[in-house]
Backbone as a ProteinNet text record, in pm:
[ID]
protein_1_A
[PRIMARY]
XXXXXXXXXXXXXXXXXXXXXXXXXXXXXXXXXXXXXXXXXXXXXXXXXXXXXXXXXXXXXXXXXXXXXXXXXXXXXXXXXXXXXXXXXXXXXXXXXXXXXXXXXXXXXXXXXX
[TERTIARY]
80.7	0	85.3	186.2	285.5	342	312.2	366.5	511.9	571.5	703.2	703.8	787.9	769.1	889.7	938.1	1047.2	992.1	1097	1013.6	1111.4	1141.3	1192.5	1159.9	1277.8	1249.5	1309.7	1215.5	1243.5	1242.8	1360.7	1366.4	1309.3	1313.2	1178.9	1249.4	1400.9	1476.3	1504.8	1513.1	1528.1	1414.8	1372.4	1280.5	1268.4	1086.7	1037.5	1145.6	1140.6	1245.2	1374.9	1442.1	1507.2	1574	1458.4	1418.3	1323.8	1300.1	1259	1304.5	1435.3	1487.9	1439.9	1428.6	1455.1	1256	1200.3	1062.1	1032.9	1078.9	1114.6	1107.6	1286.7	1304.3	1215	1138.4	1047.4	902.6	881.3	794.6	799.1	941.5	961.9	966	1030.4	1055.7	973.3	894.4	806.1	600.5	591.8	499.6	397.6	414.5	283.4	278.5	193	175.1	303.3	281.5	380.5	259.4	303.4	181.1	325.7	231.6	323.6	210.7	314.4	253.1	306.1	283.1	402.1	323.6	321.5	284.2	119.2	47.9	-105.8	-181.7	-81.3	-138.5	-84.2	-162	-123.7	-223.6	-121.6	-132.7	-101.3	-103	-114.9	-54.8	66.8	159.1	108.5	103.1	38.6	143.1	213.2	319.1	363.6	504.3	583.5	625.4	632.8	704.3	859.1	930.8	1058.1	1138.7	1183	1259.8	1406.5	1498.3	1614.1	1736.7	1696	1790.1	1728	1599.4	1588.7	1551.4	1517.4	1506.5	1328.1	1297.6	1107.5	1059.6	960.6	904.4	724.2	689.5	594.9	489	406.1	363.5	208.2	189.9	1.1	-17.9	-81.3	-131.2	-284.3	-303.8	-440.6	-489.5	-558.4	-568.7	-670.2	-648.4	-756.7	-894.9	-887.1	-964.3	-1084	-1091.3	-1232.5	-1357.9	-1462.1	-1574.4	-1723.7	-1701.5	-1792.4	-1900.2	-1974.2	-2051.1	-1928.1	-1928.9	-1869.3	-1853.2	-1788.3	-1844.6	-1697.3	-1605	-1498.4	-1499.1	-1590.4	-1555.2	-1533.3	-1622.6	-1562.2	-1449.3	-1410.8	-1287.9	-1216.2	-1182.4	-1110.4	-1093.3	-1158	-1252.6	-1210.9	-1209.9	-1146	-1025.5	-964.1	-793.6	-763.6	-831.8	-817.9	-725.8	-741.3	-663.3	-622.2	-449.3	-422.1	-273.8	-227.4	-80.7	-69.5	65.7	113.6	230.6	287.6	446.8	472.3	562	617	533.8	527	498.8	385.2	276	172.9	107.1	-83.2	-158.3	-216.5	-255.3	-359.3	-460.4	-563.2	-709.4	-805.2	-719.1	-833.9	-764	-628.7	-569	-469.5	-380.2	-250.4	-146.8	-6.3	79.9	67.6	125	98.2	218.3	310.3	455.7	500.5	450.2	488.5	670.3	751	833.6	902.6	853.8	891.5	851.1	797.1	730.8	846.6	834.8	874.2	807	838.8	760.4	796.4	731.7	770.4	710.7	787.7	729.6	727.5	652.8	680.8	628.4	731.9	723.2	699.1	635.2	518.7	596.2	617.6	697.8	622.4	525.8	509.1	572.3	569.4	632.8	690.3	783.6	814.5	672.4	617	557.4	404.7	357.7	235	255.4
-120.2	0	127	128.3	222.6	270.6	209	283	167.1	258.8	180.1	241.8	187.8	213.1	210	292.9	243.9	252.7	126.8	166.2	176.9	293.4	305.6	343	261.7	150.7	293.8	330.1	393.9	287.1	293	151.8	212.7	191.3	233.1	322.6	333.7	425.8	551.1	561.1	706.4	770.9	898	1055.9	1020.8	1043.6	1049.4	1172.7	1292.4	1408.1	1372.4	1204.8	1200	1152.8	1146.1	1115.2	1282.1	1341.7	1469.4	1522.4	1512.3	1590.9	1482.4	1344.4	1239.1	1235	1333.6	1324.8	1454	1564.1	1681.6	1662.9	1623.8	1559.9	1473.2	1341	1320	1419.3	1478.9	1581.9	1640.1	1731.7	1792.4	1722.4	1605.5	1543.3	1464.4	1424.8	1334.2	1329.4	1403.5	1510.8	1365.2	1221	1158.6	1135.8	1094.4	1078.6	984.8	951.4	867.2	790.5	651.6	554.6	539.4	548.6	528.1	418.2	333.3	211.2	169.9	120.6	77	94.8	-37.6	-5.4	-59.5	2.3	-17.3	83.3	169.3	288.8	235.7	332.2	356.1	485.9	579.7	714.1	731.8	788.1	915.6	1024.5	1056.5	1164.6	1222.6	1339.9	1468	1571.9	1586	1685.5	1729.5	1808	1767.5	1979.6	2022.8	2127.4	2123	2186.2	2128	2269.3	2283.6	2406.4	2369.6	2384.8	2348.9	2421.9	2509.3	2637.1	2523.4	2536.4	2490.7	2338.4	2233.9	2127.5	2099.6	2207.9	2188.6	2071.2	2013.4	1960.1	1920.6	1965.3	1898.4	1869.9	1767.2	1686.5	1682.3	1651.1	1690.4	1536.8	1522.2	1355.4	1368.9	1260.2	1226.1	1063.7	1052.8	932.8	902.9	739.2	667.5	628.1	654.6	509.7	597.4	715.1	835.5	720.8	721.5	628.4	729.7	872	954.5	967.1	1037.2	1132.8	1231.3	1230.6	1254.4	1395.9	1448.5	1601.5	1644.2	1755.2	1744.6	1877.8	1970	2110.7	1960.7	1865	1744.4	1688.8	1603	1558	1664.8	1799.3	1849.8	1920.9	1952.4	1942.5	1890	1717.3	1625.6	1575.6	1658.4	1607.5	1525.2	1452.3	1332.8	1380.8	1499	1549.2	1658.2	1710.6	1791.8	1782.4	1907.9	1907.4	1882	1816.4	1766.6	1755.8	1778.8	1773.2	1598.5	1545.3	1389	1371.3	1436.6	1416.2	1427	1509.2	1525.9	1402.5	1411.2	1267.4	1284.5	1206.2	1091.5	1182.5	1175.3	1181.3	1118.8	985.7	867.7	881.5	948.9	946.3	864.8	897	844.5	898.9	897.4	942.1	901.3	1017.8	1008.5	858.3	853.7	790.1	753.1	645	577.6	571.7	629.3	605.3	498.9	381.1	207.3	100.9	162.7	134.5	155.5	69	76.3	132.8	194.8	244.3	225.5	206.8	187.7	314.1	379.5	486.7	406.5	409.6	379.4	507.2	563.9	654.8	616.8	597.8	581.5	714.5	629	703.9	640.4	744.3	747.2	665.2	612.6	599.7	688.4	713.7	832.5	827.7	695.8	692.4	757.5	811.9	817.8	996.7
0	0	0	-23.4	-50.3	102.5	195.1	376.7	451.8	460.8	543.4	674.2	788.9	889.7	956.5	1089.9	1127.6	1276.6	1353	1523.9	1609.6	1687.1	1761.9	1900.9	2005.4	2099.1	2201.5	2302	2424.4	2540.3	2620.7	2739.8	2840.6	2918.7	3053.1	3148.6	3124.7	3229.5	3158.8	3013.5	2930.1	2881.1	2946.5	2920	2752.8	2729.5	2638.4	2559	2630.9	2531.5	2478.3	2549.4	2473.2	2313.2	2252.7	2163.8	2073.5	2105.8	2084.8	1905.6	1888.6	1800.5	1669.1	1717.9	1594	1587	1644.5	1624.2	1567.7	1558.8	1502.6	1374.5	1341.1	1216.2	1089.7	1191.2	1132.2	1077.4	1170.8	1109.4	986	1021.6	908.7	814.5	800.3	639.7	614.6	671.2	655.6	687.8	806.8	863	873.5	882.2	907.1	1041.5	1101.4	1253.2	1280.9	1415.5	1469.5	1629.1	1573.2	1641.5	1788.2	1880	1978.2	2117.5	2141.7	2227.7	2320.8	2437.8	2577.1	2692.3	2813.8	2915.5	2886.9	2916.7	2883.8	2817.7	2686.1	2650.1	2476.7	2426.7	2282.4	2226.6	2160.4	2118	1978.1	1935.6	1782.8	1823.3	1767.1	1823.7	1679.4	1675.8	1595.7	1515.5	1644.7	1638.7	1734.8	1786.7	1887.7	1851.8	1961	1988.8	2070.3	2008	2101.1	2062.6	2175.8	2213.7	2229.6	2150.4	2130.8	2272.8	2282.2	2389.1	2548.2	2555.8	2724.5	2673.1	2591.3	2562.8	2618.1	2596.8	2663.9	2555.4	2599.1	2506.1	2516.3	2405.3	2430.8	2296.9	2309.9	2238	2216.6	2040.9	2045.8	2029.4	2135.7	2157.2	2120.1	2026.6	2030.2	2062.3	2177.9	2221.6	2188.4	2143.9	2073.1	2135.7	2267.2	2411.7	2441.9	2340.8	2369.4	2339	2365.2	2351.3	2380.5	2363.1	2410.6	2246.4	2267.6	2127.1	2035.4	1927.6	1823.8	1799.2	1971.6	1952.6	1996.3	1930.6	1901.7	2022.6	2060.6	2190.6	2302.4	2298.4	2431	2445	2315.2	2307.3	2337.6	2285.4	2317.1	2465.2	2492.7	2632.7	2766	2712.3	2811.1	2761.4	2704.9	2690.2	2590.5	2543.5	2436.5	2325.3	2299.8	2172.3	2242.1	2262.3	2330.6	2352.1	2340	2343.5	2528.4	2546.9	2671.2	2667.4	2792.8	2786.8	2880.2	2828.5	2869.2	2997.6	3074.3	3232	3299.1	3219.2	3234.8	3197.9	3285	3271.1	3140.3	3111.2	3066.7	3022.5	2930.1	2948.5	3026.3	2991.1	3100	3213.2	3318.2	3454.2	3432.2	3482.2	3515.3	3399.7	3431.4	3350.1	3206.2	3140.2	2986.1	2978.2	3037.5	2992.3	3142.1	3177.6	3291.3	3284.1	3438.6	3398.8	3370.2	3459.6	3451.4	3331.7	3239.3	3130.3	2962.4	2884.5	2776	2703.7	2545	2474.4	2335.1	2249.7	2080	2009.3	1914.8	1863.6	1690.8	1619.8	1517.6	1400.9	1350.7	1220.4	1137.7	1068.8	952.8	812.1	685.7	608.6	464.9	398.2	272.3	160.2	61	-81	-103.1	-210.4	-312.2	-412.7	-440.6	-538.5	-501.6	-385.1	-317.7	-381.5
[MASK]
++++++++++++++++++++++++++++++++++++++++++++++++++++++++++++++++++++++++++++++++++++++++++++++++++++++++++++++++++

């Protein structure tokens, strides 16, 4: 179907930011989401703000596990879709990125031919 993928492996003791710049990068050159999974969560990374001088970071998560009415002032509302920095919770509670937890990011990369 013309989609390749690459997945890269965060271990459970290294900060989501550290990985930051190689999610940047993907953006720019590539700009498709990035499926991210680990622990008892899985997300849709959107797009990533990252501040190069203080290393801030933070991230437009859209989480899949919404089950409400199809009304997007809610979702947005209750967090489901919403920029967050590594450390902040959940929509549904609890940390976005457990720190004892592994995580797979997989970048999702177009054809030339698409």
């Amino acid at each position: 179907i013309g989609v390749s993928f690459n997945v890269v492996s965060k271990p459970a003791h290294q900060d989501v930011s550290s990985i930051a710049r190689q999610l940047v990068h993907h953006f720019r050159t590539e700009g498709t989401h990035i499926s991210i999974g680990g622990g008892v969560l899985a997300y849709t990374l959107l797009g990533i703000y990252f501040n190069d001088q203080t290393a801030e970071v933070e991230l437009l998560i859209l989480d899949p596990h919404y089950t409400g009415k199809d009304d997007v002032s809610e979702i947005v509302k209750g967090g489901w879709i919403a920029w967050k920095k590594p450390t902040d919770k959940a929509a549904a509670g609890g940390p976005l990125f457990a720190q004892n937890k592994h995580y797979n990011f997989m970048f999702t990369k177009l054809s030339a031919d698409d």
